[in-house]
C-alpha positions as CSV (number, residue, x, y, z in Angstrom):
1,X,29.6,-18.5,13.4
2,X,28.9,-19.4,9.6
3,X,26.8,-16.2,7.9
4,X,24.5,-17.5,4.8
5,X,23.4,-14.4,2.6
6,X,19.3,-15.3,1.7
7,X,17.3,-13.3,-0.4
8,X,14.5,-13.2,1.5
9,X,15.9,-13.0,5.3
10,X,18.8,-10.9,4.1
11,X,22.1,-13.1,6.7
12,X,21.2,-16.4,8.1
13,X,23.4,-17.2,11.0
14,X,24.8,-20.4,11.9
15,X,26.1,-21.7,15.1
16,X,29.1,-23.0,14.7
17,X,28.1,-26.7,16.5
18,X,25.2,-26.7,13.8
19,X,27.4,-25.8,10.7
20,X,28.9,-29.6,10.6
21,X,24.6,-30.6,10.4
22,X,24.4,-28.2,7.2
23,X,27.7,-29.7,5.8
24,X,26.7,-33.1,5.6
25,X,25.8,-35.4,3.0
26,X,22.6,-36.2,5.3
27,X,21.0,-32.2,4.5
28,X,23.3,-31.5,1.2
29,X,20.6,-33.6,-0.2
30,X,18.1,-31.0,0.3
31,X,19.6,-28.7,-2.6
32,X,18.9,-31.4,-5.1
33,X,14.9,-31.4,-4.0
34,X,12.6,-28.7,-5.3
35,X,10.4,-27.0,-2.7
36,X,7.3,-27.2,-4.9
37,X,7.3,-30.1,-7.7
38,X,7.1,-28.9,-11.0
39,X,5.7,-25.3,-10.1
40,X,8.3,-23.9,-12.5
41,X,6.2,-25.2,-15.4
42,X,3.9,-21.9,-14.5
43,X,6.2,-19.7,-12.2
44,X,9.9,-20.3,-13.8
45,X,11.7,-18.4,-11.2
46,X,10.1,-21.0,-8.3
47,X,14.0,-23.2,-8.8
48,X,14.2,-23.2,-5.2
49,X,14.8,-26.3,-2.9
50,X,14.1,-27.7,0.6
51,X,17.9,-26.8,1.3
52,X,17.7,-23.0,1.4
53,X,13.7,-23.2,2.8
54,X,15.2,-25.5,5.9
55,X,18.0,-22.6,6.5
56,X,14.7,-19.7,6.6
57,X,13.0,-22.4,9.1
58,X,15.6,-22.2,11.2
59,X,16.4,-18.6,10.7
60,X,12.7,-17.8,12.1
61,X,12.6,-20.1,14.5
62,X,15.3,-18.4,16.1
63,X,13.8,-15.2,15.3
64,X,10.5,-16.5,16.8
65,X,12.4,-17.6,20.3
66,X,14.3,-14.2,20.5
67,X,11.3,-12.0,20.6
68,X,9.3,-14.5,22.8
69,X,11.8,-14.3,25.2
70,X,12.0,-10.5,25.4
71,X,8.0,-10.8,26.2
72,X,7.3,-13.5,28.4
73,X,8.9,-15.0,31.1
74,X,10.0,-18.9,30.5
75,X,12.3,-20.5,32.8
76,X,13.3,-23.2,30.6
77,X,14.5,-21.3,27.5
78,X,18.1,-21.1,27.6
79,X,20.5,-20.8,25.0
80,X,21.0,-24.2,24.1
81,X,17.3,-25.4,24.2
82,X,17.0,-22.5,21.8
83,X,19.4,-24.1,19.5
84,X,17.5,-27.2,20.1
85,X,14.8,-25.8,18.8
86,X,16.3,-24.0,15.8
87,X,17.9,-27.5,14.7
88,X,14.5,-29.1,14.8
89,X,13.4,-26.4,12.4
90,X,16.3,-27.1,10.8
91,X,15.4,-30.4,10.0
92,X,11.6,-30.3,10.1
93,X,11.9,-31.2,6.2
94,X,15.2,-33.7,6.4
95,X,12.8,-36.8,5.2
96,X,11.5,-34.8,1.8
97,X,12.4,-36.6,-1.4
98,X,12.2,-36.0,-5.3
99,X,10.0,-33.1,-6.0
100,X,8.4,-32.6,-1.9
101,X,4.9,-33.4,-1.9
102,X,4.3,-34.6,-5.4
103,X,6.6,-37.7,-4.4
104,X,4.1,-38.3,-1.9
105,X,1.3,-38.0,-4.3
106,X,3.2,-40.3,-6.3
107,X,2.7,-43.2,-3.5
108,X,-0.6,-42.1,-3.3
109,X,-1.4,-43.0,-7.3
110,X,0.7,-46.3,-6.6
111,X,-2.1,-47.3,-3.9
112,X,-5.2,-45.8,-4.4
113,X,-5.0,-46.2,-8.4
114,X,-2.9,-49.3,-9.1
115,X,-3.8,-51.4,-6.0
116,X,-0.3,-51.5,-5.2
117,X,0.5,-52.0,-1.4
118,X,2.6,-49.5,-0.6
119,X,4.2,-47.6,2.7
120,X,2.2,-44.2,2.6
121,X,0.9,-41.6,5.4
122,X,-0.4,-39.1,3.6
123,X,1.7,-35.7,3.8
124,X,3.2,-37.1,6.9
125,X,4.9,-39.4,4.9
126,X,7.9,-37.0,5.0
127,X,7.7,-36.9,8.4
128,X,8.0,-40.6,8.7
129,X,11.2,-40.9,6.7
130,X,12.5,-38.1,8.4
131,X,12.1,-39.3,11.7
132,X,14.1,-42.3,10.0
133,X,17.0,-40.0,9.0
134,X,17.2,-38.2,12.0
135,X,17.4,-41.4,14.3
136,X,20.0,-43.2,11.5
137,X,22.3,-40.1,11.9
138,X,21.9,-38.9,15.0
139,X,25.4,-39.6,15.6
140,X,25.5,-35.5,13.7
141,X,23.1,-34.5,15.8
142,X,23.3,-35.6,19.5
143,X,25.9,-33.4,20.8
144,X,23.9,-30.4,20.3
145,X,22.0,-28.8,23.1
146,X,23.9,-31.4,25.8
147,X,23.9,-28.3,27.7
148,X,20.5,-27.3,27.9
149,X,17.6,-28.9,30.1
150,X,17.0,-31.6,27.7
151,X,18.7,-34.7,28.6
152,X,18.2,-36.2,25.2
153,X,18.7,-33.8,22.1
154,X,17.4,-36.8,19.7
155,X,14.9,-38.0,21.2
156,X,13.5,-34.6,21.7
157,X,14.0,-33.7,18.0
158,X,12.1,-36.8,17.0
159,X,9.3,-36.3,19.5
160,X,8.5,-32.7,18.1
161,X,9.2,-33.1,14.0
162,X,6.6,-36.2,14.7
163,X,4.4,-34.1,16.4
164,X,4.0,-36.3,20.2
165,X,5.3,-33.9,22.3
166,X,5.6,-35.4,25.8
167,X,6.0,-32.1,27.9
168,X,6.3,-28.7,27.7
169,X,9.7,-28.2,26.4
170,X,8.7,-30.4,23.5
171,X,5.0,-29.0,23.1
172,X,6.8,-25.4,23.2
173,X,9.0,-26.1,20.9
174,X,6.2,-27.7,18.4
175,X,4.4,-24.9,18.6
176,X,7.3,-22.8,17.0
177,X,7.8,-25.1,14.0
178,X,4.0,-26.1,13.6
179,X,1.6,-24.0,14.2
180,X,-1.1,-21.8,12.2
181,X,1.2,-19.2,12.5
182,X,4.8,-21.1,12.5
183,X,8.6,-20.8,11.5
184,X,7.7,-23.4,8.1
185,X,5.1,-21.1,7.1
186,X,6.4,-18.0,8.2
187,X,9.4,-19.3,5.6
188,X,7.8,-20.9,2.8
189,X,4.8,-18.0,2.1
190,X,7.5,-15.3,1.8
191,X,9.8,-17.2,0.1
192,X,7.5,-19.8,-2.1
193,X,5.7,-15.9,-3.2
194,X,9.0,-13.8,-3.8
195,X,10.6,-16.6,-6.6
196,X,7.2,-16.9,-8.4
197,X,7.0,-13.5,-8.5
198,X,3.4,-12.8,-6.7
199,X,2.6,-10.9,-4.3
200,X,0.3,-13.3,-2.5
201,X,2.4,-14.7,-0.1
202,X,3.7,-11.1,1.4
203,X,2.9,-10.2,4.9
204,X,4.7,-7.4,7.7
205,X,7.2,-10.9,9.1
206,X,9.0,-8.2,11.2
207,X,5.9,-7.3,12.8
208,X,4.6,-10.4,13.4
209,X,7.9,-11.9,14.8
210,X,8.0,-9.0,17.7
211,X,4.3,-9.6,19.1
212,X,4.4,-13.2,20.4
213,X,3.8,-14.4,23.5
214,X,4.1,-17.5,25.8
215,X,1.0,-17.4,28.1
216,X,-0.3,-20.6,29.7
217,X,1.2,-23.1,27.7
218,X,0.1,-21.3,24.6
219,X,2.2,-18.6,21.7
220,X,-0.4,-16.2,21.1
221,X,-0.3,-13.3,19.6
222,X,-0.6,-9.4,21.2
223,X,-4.6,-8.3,20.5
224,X,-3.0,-4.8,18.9
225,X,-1.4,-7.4,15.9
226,X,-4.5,-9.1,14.8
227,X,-4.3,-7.6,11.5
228,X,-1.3,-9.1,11.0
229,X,-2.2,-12.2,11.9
230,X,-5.5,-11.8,9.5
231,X,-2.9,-10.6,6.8
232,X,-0.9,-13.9,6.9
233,X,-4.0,-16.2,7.2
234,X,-5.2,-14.3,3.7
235,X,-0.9,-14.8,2.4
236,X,-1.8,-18.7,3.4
237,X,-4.9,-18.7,1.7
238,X,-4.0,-16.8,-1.6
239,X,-1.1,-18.7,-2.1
240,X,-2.7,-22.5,-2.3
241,X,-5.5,-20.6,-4.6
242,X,-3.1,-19.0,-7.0
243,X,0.1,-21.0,-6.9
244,X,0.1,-24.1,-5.4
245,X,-3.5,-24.8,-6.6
246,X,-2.8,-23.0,-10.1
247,X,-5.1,-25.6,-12.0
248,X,-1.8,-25.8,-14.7
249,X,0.9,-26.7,-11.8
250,X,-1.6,-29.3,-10.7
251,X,-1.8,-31.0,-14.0
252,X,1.9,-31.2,-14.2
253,X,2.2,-32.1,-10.5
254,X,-0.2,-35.2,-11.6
255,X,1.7,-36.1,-14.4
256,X,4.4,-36.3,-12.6
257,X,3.0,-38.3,-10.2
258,X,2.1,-41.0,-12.3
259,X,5.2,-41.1,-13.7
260,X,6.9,-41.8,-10.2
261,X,4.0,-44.4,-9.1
262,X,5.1,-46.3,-12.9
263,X,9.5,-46.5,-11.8
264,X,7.8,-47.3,-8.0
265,X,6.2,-50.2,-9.7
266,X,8.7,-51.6,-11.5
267,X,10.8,-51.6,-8.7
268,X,13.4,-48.6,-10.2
269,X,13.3,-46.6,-7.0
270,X,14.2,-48.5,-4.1
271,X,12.7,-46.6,-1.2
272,X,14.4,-48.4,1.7
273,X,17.0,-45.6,0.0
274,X,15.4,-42.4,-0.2
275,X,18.5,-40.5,0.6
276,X,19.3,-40.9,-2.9
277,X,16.0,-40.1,-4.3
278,X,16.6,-37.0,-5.6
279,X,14.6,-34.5,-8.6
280,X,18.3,-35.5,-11.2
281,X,17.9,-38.9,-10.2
282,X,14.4,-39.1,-10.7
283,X,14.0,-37.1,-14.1
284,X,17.1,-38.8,-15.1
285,X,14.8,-42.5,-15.2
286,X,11.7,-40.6,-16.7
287,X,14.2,-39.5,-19.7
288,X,13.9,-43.1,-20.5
289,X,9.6,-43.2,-20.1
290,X,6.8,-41.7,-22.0
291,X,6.1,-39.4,-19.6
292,X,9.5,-37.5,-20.9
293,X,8.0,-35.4,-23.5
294,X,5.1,-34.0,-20.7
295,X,8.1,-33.4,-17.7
296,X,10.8,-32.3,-19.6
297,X,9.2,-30.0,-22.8
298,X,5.8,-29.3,-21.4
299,X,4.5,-31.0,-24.3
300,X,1.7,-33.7,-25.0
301,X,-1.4,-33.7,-22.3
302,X,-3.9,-31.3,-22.1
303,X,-6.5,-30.4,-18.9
304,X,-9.8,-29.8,-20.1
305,X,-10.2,-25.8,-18.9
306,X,-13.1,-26.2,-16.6
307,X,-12.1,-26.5,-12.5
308,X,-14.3,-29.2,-10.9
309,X,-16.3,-27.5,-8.1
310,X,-18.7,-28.2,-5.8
311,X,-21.2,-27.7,-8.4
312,X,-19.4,-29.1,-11.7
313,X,-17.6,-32.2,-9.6
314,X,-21.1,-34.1,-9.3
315,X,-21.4,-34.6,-13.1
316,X,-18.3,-36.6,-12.8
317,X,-18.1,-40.1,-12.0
318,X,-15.3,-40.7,-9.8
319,X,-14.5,-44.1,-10.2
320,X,-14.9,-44.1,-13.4
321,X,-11.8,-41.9,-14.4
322,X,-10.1,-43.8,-11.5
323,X,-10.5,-47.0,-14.0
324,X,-9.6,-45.3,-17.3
325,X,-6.5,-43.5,-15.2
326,X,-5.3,-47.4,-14.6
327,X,-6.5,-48.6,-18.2
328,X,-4.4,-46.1,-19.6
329,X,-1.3,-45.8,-17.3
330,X,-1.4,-41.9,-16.4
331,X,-3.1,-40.9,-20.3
332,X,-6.0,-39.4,-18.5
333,X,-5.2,-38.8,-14.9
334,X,-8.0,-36.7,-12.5
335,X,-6.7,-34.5,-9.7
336,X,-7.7,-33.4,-6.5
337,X,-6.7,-30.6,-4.7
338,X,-7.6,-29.8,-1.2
339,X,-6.9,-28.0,2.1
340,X,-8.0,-26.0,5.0
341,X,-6.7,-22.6,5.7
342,X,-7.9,-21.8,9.3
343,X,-10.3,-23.8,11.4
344,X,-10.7,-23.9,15.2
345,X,-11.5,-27.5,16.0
346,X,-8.4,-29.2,17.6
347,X,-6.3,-26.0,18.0
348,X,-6.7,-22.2,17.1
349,X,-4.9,-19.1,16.9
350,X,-4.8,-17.2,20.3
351,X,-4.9,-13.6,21.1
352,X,-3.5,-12.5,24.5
353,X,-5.4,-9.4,25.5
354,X,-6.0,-8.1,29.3
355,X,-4.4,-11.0,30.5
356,X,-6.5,-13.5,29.2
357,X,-6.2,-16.2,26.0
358,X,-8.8,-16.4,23.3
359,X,-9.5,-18.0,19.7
360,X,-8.5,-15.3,17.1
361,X,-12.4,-15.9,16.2
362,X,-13.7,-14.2,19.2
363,X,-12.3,-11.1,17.2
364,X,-11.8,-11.5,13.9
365,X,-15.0,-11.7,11.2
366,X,-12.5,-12.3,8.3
367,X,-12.1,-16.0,9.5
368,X,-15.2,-16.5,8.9
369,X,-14.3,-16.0,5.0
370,X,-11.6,-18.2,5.2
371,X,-12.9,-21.3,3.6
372,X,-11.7,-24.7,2.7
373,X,-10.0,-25.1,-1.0
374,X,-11.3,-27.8,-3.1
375,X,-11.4,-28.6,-6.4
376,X,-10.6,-30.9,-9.2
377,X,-9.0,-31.1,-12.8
378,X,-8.9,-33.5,-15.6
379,X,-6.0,-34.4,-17.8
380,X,-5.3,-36.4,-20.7
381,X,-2.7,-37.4,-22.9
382,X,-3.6,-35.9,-26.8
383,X,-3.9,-39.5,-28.4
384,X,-6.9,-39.8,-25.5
385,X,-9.3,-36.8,-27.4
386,X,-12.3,-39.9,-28.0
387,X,-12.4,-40.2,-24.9
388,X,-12.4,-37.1,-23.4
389,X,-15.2,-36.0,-25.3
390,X,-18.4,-37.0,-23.4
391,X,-16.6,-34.9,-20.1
392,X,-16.5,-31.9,-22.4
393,X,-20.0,-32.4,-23.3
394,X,-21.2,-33.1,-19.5
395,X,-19.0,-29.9,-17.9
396,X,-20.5,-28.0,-20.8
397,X,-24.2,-28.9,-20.0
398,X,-23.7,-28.7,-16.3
399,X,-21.1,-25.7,-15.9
């Protein structure tokens, strides 16, 4: 047993079959990947990288499994599906590459702005080049959980990272690492919030771990915890409208992006190789671009200082900036940022009470002020200032 000291979960243990997983080149990686882009041009503390994130993921989801146990009955949790489990959690974030998500806005840029054909899926496109990993090195992985009810350990792994569970095990296990209330957010709120050094992201994790429940196929949670589930809904929720949707962090997020999409498309990042795609690899090339002066000293663009709402965003013409954002190669870039909190369509939060499941909304009125997050900036390069002067002159009129 390996013991990891973590700021946030205080000792991370690690079985000693999972240890040689961690050791690897194949995770190593994950220290050299920063957990949220270029965040540290607003919060400098926010260093942080997949690597430790992957170890809380894991940490929880054994957390998670522990307490579950202890209050439900489930014949097929045994020690080594547990480990299962915890390794998937483990790895839930193996396929990650330069700077997280704003490598996959990068692709993005490369297809939607310059017409490039391009492999992307979105924010699953992680997934997808995990998936990759995990089946090109599952020589590290397939001894583990040999023991347990799972006849293969890989094939299980890839089935619940790519979310196509085939039974219960597998849809059991899903639910643990992706969920509303999950072992990847459980991790990255607490931790994303304590190294930018907000508050937004805090909510009672010992608490919440010790009131799940396995009930019809379904973790709920215990009626009595509802406020803690409410609290870590609102942790979600503030986070993205503070920090990860900080209207600054976006612009240099975007930048970034660009920047990426420009050594995609001139063939400088081979990504039939995106183990080596790394943050030093990649702001190692931009050293040698325009974009260096933005990246590396903050220096050079500007965001005109009006967020693009619901009401400001239809004074804009979309396509428009999307031509002068290829005419000018990244000078003047727009930005979307978008996501949903908490919405019971497809899946829900459950509350067990009286022996009987329902959706957290049959008793909880905060939901209801949980609302989608969406808005828009624009950004421009200092030597653009001509152009950017009719937008000023619109927002101002219409904002």
């Amino acid at each position: 047993m390996k013991i990891i000291r973590d700021p946030i979960h205080g000792y991370i243990e690690v079985p000693d079959d999972i240890l040689p997983v961690i050791s690897s080149p194949f995770f190593q990686r994950l220290r050299f990947i920063s957990q949220t882009g270029l965040a540290y041009m607003v919060y400098p503390g926010m260093r942080h990288t997949r690597f430790e994130h992957s170890l809380g993921a894991m940490h929880l989801a054994k957390e998670f499994l522990h307490y579950i146990s202890s209050n439900s009955k489930i014949d097929f949790l045994t020690e080594d599906y547990a480990k299962l489990i915890s390794l998937s959690a483990l790895l839930h974030d193996i396929g990650h590459v330069a700077f997280s998500h704003t490598f996959e806005s990068a692709l993005q840029v490369t297809r939607d702005v310059y017409k490039e054909k391009i492999e992307y899926y979105g924010k699953e496109t992680h997934v997808k080049y995990g998936l990759r990993l995990i089946s090109k090195y599952s020589y590290l992985i397939d001894k583990i959980g040999k023991n347990s009810n799972i006849s293969d350990p890989v094939k299980f792994m890839i089935n619940v990272i790519g979310s196509n569970p085939t039974n219960e095990e597998e849809k059991f296990a899903l639910q643990i690492i992706s969920n509303f209330v999950d072992a990847d957010r459980g991790d990255y709120l607490l931790r994303d919030s304590y190294y930018a050094g907000v508050g937004y992201g805090s909510y009672d994790i010992e608490r919440l771990k010790r009131v799940l429940v396995y009930v019809d196929g379904k973790i709920a949670i215990l009626k009595k915890a509802i406020p803690i589930v409410e609290q870590f809904l609102l942790a979600r929720m503030y986070m993205f409208k503070n920090v990860y949707f900080h209207s600054v962090v976006g612009m240099y997020n975007a930048i970034l992006s660009h920047a990426i999409s420009k050594l995609i498309r001139q063939n400088k990042i081979d990504l039939n190789k995106i183990e080596e795609i790394t943050d030093y690899k990649i702001l190692n090339m931009i050293e040698e671009t325009e974009f260096k002066q933005p990246i590396l000293y903050r220096s050079g663009y500007k965001r005109i200082k009006k967020d693009l709402t619901q009401e400001c965003s239809n004074v804009i013409d979309k396509e428009e900036l999307m031509e002068l954002m290829r005419e000018t190669e990244g000078k003047i870039i727009y930005y979307e940022f978008f996501d949903v909190p908490y919405k019971e369509e497809n899946e829900a939060i459950y509350i067990y009470d009286e022996g009987k499941l329902s959706p957290l909304s049959q008793f909880s009125n905060l939901i209801t002020a949980i609302r989608d997050l969406k808005k828009a900036i624009i950004v421009y390069h200092h030597s653009m200032e001509d152009k950017m002067r009719k937008y000023y002159e619109k927002l101002k009129e219409a904002c």
